[in-house]
ROLO-716742 format. One record per residue (C-alpha): x, y, z. Coordinates in Angstrom, 1 decimal. Layout:
{xx=X; yy=Y; zz=Z}
...
This chain:
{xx=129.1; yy=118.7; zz=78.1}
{xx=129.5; yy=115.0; zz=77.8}
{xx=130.8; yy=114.7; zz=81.4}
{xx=127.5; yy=116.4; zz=82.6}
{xx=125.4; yy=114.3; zz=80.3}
{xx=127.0; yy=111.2; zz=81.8}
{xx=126.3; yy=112.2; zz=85.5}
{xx=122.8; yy=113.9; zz=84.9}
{xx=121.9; yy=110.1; zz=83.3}
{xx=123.4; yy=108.1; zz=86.3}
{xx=121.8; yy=110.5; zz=88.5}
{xx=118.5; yy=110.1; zz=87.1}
{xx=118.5; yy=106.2; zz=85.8}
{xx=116.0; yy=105.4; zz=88.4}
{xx=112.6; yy=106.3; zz=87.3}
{xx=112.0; yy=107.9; zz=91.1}
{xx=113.6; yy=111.0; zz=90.2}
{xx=111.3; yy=113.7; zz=89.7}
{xx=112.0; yy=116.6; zz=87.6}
{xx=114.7; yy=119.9; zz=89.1}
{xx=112.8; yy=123.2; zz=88.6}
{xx=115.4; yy=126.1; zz=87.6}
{xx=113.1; yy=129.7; zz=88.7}
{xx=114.0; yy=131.8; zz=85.2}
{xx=111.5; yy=133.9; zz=84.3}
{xx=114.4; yy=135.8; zz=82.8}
{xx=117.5; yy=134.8; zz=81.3}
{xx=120.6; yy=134.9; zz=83.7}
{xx=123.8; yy=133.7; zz=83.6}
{xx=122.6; yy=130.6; zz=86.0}
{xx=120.1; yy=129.7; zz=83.2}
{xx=123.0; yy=129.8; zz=81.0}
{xx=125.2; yy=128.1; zz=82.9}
{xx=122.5; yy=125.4; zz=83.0}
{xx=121.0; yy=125.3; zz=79.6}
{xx=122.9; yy=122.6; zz=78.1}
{xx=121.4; yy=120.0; zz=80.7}
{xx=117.4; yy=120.8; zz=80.0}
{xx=118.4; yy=119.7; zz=76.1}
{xx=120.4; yy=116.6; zz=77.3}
{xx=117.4; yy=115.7; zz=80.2}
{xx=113.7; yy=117.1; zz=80.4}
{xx=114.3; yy=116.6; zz=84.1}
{xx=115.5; yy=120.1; zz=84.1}
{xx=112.5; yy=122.3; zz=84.2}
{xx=112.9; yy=125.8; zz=83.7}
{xx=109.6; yy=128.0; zz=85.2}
{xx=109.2; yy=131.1; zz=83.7}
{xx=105.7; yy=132.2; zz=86.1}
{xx=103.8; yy=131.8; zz=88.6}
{xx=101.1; yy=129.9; zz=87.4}
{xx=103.6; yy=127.4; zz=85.8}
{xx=105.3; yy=126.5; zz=89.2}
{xx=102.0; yy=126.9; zz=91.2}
{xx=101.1; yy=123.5; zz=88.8}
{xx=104.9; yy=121.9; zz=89.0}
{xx=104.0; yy=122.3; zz=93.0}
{xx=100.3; yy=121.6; zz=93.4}
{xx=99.0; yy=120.3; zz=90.3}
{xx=100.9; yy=117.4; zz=89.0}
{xx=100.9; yy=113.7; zz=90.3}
{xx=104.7; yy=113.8; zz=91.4}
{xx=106.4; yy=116.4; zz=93.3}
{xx=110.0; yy=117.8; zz=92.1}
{xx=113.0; yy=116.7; zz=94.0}
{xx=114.8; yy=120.3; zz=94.1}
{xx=114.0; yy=124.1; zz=93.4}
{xx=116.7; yy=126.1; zz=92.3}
{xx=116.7; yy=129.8; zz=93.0}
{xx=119.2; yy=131.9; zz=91.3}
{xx=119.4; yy=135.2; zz=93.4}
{xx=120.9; yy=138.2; zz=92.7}
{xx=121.7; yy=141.6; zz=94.0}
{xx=119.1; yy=143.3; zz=91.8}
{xx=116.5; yy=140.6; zz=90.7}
{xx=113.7; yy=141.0; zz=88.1}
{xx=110.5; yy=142.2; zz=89.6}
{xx=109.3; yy=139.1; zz=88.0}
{xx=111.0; yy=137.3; zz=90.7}
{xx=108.3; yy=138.6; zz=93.4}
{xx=105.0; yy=136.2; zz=93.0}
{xx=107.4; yy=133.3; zz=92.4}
{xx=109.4; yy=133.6; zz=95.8}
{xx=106.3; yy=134.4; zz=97.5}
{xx=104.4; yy=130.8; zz=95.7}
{xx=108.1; yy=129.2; zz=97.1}
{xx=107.3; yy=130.2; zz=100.3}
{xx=103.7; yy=129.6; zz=100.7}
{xx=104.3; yy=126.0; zz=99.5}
{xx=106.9; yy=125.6; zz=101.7}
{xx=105.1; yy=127.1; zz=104.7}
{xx=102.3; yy=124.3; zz=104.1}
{xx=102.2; yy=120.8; zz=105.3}
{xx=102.7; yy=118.1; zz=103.4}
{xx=106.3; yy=116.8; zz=101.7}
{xx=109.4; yy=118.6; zz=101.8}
{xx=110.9; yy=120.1; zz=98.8}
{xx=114.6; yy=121.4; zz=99.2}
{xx=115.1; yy=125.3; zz=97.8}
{xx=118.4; yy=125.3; zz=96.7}
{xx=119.2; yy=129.6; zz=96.3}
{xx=122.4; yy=130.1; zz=94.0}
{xx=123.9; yy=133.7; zz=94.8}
{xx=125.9; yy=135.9; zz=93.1}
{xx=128.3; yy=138.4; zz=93.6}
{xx=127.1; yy=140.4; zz=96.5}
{xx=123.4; yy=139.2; zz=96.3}
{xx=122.3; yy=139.0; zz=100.5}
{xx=121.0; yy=135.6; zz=101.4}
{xx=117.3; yy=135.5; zz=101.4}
{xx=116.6; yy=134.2; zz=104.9}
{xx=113.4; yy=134.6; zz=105.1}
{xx=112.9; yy=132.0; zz=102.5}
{xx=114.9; yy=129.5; zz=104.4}
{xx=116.5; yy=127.6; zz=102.2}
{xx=117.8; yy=124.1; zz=102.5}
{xx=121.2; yy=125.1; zz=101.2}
{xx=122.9; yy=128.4; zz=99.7}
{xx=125.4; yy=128.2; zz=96.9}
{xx=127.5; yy=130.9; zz=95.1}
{xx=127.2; yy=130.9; zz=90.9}
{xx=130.7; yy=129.5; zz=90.9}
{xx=129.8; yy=126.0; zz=91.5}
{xx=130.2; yy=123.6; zz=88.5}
{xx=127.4; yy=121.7; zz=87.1}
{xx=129.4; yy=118.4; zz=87.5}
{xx=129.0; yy=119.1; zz=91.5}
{xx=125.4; yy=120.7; zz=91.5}
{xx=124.1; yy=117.7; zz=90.0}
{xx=124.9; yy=115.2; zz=93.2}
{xx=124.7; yy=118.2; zz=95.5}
{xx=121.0; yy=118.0; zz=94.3}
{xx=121.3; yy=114.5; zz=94.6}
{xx=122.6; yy=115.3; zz=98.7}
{xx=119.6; yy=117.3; zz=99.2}
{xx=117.1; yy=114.9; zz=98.2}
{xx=118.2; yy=112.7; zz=100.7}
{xx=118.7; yy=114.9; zz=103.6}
{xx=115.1; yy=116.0; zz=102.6}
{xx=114.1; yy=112.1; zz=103.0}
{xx=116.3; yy=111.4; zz=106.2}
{xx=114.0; yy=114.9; zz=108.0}
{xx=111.2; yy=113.4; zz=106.8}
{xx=111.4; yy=109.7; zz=108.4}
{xx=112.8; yy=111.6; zz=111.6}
{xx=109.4; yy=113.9; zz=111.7}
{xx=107.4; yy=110.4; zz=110.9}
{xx=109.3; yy=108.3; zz=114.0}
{xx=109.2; yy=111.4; zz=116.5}
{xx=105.1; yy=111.8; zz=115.6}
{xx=105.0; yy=107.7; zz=116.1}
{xx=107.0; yy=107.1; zz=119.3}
{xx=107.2; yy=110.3; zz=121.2}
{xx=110.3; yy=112.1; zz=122.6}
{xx=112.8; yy=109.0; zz=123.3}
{xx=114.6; yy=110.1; zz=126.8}
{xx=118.1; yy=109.3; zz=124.4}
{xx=117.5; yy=111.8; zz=121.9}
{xx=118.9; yy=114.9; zz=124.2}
{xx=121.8; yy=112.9; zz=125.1}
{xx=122.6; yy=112.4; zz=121.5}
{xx=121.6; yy=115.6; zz=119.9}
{xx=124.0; yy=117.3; zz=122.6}
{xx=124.2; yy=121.1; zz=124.0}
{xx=120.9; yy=122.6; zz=122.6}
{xx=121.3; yy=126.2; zz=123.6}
{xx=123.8; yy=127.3; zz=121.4}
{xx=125.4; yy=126.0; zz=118.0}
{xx=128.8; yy=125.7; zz=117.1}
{xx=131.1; yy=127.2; zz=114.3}
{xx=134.6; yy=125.8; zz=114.2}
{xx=137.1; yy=128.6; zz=112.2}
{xx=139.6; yy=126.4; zz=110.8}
{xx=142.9; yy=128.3; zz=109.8}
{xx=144.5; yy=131.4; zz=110.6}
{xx=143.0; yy=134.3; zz=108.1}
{xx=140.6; yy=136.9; zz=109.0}
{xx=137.5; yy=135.7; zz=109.5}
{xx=137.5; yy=134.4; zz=113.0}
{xx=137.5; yy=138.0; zz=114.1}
{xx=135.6; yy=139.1; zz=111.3}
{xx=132.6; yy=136.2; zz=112.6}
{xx=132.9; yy=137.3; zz=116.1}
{xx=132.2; yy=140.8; zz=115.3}
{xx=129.4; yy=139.7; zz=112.8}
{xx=127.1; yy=137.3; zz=114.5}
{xx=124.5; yy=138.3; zz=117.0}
{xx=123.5; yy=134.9; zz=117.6}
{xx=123.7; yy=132.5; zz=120.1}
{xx=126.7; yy=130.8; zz=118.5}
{xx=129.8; yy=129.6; zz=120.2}
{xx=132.8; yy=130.5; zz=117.5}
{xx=135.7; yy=128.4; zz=118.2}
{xx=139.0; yy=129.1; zz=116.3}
{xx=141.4; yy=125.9; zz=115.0}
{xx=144.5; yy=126.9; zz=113.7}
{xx=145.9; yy=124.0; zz=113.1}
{xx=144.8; yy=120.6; zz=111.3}
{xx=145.1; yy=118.9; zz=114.1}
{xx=143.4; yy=121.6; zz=116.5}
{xx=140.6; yy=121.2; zz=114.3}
{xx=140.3; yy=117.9; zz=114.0}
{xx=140.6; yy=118.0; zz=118.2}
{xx=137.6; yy=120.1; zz=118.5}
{xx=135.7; yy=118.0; zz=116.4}
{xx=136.5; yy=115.3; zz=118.0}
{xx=135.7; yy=116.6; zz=121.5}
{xx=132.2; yy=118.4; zz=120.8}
{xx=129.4; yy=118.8; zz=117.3}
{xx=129.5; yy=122.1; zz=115.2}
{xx=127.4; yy=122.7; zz=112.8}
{xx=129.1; yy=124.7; zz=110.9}
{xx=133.2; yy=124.2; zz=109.6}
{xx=134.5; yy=127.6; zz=108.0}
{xx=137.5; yy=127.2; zz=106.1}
{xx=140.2; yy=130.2; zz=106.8}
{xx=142.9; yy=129.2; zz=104.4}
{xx=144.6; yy=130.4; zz=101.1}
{xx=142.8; yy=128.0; zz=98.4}
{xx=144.9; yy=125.4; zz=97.4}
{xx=145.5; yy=124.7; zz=101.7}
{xx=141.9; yy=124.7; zz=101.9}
{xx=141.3; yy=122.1; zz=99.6}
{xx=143.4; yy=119.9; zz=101.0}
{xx=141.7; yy=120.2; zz=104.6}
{xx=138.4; yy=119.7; zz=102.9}
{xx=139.2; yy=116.6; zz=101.0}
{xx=140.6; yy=115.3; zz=104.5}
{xx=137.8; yy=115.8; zz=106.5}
{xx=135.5; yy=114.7; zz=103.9}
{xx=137.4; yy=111.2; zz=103.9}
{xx=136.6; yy=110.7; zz=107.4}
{xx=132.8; yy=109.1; zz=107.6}
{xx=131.9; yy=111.3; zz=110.4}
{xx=132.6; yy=114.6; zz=108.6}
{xx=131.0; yy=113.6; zz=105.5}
{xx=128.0; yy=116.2; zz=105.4}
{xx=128.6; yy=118.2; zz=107.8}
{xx=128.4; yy=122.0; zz=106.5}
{xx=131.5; yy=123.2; zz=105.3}
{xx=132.3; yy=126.7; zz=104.0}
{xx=135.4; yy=128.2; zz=102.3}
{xx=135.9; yy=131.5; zz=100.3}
{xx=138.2; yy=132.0; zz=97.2}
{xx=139.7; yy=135.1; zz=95.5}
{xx=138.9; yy=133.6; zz=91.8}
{xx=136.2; yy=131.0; zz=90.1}
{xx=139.3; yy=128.5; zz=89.0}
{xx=139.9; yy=128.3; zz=93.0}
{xx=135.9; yy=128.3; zz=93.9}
{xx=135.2; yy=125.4; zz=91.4}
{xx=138.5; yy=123.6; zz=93.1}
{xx=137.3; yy=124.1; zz=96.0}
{xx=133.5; yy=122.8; zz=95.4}
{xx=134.7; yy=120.0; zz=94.0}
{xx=137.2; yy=119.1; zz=97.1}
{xx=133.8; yy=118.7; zz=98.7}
{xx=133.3; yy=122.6; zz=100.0}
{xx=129.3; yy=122.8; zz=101.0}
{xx=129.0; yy=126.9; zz=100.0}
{xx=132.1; yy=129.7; zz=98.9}
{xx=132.0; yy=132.8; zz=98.8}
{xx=133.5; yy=134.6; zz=96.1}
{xx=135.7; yy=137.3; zz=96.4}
{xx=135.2; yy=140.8; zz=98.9}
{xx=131.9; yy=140.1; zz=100.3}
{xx=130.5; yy=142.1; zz=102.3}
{xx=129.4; yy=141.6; zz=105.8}
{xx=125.8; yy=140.8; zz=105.1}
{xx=126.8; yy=138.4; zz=102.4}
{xx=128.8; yy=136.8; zz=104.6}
{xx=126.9; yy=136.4; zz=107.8}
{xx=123.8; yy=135.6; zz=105.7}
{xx=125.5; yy=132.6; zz=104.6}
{xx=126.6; yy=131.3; zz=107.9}
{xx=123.3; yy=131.5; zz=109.6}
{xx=122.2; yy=129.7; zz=106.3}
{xx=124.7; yy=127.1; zz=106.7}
{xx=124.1; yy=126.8; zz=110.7}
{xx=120.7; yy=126.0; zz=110.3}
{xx=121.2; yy=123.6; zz=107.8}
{xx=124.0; yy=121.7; zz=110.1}
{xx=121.3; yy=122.4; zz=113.3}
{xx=118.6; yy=120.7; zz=111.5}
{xx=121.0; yy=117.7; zz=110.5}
{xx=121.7; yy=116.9; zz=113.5}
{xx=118.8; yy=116.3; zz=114.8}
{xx=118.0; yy=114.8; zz=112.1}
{xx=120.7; yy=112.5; zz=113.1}
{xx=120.1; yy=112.0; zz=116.8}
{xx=116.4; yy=111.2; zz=115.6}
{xx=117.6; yy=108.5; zz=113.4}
{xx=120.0; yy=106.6; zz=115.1}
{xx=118.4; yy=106.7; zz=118.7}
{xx=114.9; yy=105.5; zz=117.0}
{xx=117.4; yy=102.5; zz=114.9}
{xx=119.0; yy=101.5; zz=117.8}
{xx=115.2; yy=101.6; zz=120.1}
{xx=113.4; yy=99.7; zz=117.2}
{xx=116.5; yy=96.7; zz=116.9}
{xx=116.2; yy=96.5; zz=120.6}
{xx=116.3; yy=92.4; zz=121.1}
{xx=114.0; yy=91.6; zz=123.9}
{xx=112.3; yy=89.1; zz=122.7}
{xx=108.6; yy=90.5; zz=125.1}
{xx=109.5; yy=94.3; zz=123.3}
{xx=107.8; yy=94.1; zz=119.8}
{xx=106.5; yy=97.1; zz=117.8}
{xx=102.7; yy=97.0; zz=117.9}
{xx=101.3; yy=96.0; zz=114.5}
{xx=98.9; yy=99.3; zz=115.3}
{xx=102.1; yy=101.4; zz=115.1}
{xx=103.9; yy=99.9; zz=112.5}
{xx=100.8; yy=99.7; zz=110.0}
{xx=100.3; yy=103.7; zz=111.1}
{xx=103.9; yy=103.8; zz=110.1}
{xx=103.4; yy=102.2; zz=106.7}
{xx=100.6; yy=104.8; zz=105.8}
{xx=102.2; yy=107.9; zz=106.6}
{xx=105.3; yy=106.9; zz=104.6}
{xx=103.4; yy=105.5; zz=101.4}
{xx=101.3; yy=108.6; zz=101.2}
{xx=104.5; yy=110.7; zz=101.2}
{xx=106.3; yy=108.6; zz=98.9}
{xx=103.7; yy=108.7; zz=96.4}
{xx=103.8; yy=112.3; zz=95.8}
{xx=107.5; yy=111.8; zz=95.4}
{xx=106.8; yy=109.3; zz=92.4}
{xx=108.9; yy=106.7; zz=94.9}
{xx=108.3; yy=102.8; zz=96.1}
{xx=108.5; yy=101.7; zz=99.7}
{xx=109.9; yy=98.0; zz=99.8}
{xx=108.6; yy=95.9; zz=102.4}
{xx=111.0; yy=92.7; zz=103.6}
{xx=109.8; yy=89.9; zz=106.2}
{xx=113.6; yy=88.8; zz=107.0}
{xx=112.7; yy=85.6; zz=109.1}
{xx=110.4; yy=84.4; zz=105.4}
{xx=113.3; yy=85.7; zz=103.8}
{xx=115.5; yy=83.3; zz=105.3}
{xx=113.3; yy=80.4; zz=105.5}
{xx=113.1; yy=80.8; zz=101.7}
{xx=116.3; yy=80.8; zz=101.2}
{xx=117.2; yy=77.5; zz=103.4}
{xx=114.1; yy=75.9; zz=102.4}
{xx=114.0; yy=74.5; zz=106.3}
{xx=110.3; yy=73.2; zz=107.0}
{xx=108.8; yy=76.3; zz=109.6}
{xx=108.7; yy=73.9; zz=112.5}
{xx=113.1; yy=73.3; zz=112.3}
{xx=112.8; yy=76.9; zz=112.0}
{xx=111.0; yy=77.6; zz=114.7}
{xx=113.3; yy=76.1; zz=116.8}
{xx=115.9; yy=78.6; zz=116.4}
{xx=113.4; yy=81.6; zz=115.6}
{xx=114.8; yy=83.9; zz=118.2}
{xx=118.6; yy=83.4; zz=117.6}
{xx=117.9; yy=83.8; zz=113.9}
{xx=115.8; yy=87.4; zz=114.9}
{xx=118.7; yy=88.5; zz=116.9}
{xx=121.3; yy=87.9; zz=113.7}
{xx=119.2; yy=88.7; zz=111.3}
{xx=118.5; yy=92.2; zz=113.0}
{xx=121.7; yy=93.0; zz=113.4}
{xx=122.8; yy=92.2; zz=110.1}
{xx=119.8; yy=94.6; zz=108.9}
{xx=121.2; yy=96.9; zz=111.1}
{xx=124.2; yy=97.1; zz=109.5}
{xx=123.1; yy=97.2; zz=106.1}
{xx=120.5; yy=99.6; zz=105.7}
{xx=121.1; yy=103.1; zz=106.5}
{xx=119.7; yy=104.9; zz=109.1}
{xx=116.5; yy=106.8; zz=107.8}
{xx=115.6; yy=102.7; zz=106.6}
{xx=113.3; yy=101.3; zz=108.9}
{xx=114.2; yy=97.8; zz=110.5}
{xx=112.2; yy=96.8; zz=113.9}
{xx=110.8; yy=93.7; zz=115.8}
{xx=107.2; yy=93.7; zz=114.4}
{xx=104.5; yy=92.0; zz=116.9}
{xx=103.1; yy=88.8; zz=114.7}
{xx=105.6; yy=89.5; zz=111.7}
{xx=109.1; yy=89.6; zz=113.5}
{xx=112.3; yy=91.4; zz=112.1}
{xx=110.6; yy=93.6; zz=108.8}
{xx=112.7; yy=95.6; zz=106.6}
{xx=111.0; yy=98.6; zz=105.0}
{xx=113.8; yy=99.9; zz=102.7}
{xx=113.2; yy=103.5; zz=100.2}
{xx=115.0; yy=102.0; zz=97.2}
{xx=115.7; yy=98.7; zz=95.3}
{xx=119.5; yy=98.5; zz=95.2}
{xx=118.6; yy=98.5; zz=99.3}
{xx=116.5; yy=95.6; zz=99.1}
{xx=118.8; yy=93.6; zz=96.8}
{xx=121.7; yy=94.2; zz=99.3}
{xx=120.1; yy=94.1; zz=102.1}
{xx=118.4; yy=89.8; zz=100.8}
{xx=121.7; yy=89.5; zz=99.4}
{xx=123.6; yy=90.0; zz=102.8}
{xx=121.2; yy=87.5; zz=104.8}
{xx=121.8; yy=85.0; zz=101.6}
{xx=125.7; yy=85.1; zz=102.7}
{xx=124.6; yy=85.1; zz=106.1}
{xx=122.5; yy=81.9; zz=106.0}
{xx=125.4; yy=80.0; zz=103.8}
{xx=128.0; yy=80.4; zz=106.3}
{xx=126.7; yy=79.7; zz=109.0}
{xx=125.0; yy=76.3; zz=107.4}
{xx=121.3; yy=77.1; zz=108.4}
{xx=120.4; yy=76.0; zz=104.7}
{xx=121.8; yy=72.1; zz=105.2}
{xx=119.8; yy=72.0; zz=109.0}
């Protein structure tokens, strides 16, 4: 287990991460599976109860990044009151915490739950971990979007972005049984598109959004049209299922960057319980998406009379510390235009006399820098401010504008 000892410690180096509750008030093979990380971490929490997880979820300080569910076709009766404590918390307001449900065999998805993503047991721990690690952050990324929408009202852009809202998208990539098999299945309004080709797929992609990418290929083909469309930036999380005959195949195919597989003759329940898991998942992310980038690109805006209020950005500020907090996380907060007076050590008068080319460049470089669900926007009586979710972002993010302001030879002005 050395290999998952080393990723569990890189993945959980920074004192932010919470603990990962694993619901076992029995033992199963998932705990099994499992077991040898809650004696190498005590971030791995296994809850036994009700009671237990009712304090892990109301009572402590910090919040837990991730719930794992292990769900099977017959589950314990123990099982009950914790699903139904799951679902109350999540039901509630208040932050977000991801339910990861692990199936196996034939186990039927639990919907009703709705779980932020649905995995078969075959996974391998060495790809659960930053799969955990993937949720955490799509978690965060919803988050800010609920926080900006609440602040700035529905943006005329966002529809544009977002795209066709009536009906999602599945893309069938290959030439198996399962396109027929979906169209037959699904009573939803969900336009099932077939690719039989690489480059068919990779055309329909291209030319409108899915949500959903299901993988019709023998294993080892599959793999490789993973991996590819995982290389390209674009493609990186968008929801991507695949099925395998075997676990050597699944745990190939998991670790080629597969979001969910299903494991050998499922039957049609399985199988469409999983999709409409996955769609909403890849639904939810992109809108996510459109949030984010249409409120970056309307908070960067340059006109130098189109400031944020101070009244909205300290509202801003509030909401997002009292959220972080429960998560045991630090909001970093970066004048850029102090940032780069300190660094030239220019008198503020010299400065001043440049301020608003220096806004515009510093902006954009900020832009560029920070990811999307990082807040960067034209503050009334502050300027271009930075407010970053982690301290690698701030240290790139000063280092940047440090390279910035000794090329350009601001600091010898």
């Amino acid at each position: 287990m050395s290999g998952d000892h080393q990723i569990l410690e890189h993945e959980t180096q920074d004192a932010s991460w919470g603990k990962i509750l694993l619901i076992a008030p029995v033992q199963n093979h998932v705990f099994d599976m499992l077991e040898p990380l809650t004696v190498l971490s005590d971030r791995l929490v296994a809850v036994r109860n009700s009671p237990q997880l009712s304090h892990e979820l109301r009572g402590t300080n910090v919040l837990p990044i991730c719930i794992l569910l292990p769900w099977q076709e017959d589950n314990p009766p123990e099982l009950e009151a914790l699903t139904e404590e799951i679902r109350q918390f999540r039901k509630g307001p208040g932050v977000e915490v991801p339910l990861l449900v692990i199936t196996n065999g034939n186990a039927r998805v639990p919907l009703d739950l709705k779980p932020s993503a649905v995995v078969s047991d075959a996974i391998p721990p060495d790809v659960l971990l930053p799969r955990i690690a993937g949720l955490r952050r799509l978690a965060n990324r919803a988050e800010e979007a609920r926080l900006r929408r609440g602040l700035f009202g529905p943006l005329p852009e966002y529809k544009t972005e977002f795209g066709p809202l009536k009906s999602a998208g599945l893309l069938v990539a290959g030439f198996g049984s399962h396109f027929g098999r979906t169209q037959a299945l699904l009573d939803l309004p969900v336009e099932i598109v077939g690719g039989l080709s690489s480059e068919m797929t990779e055309d329909y992609l291209t030319e409108r959004r899915f949500e959903v990418v299901l993988i019709d290929m023998p294993a080892w083909q599959a793999c490789e049209e993973i991996e590819r469309l995982r290389a390209d930036p674009r493609y990186f999380n968008l929801p991507i299922l695949a099925h395998s005959a075997d676990e050597e195949s699944a745990h190939l195919l998991y670790s080629a960057g597969a979001t969910d597989v299903l494991l050998g003759d499922v039957s049609d329940k399985v199988l469409t319980g999983h999709i409409i898991s996955a769609i909403r998942a890849g639904r939810r992310q992109r809108l996510t998406d459109a949030i984010l980038t249409v409120s970056s690109q309307w908070l960067t805006r340059q006109d130098n009379e189109d400031y944020l209020s101070e009244k909205t950005y300290s509202s801003y500020l509030k909401l997002l510390e009292e959220s972080t907090k429960r998560r045991g996380e630090c909001v970093y907060e970066l004048n850029l235009l102090e940032l780069i007076e300190r660094f030239t050590g220019n008198n503020p008068q010299a400065f001043a006399q440049h301020q608003t080319y220096w806004s515009g460049t510093v902006l954009s470089i900020a832009m560029a820098v920070c990811r999307d669900e990082d807040f960067v926007a034209n503050v009334e009586g502050r300027g271009p401010v930075a407010v970053l979710r982690s301290k690698k972002g701030l240290e790139q993010l000063s280092n940047r504008v440090l390279v910035m302001v000794r090329t350009t030879g601001l600091g010898n002005g």
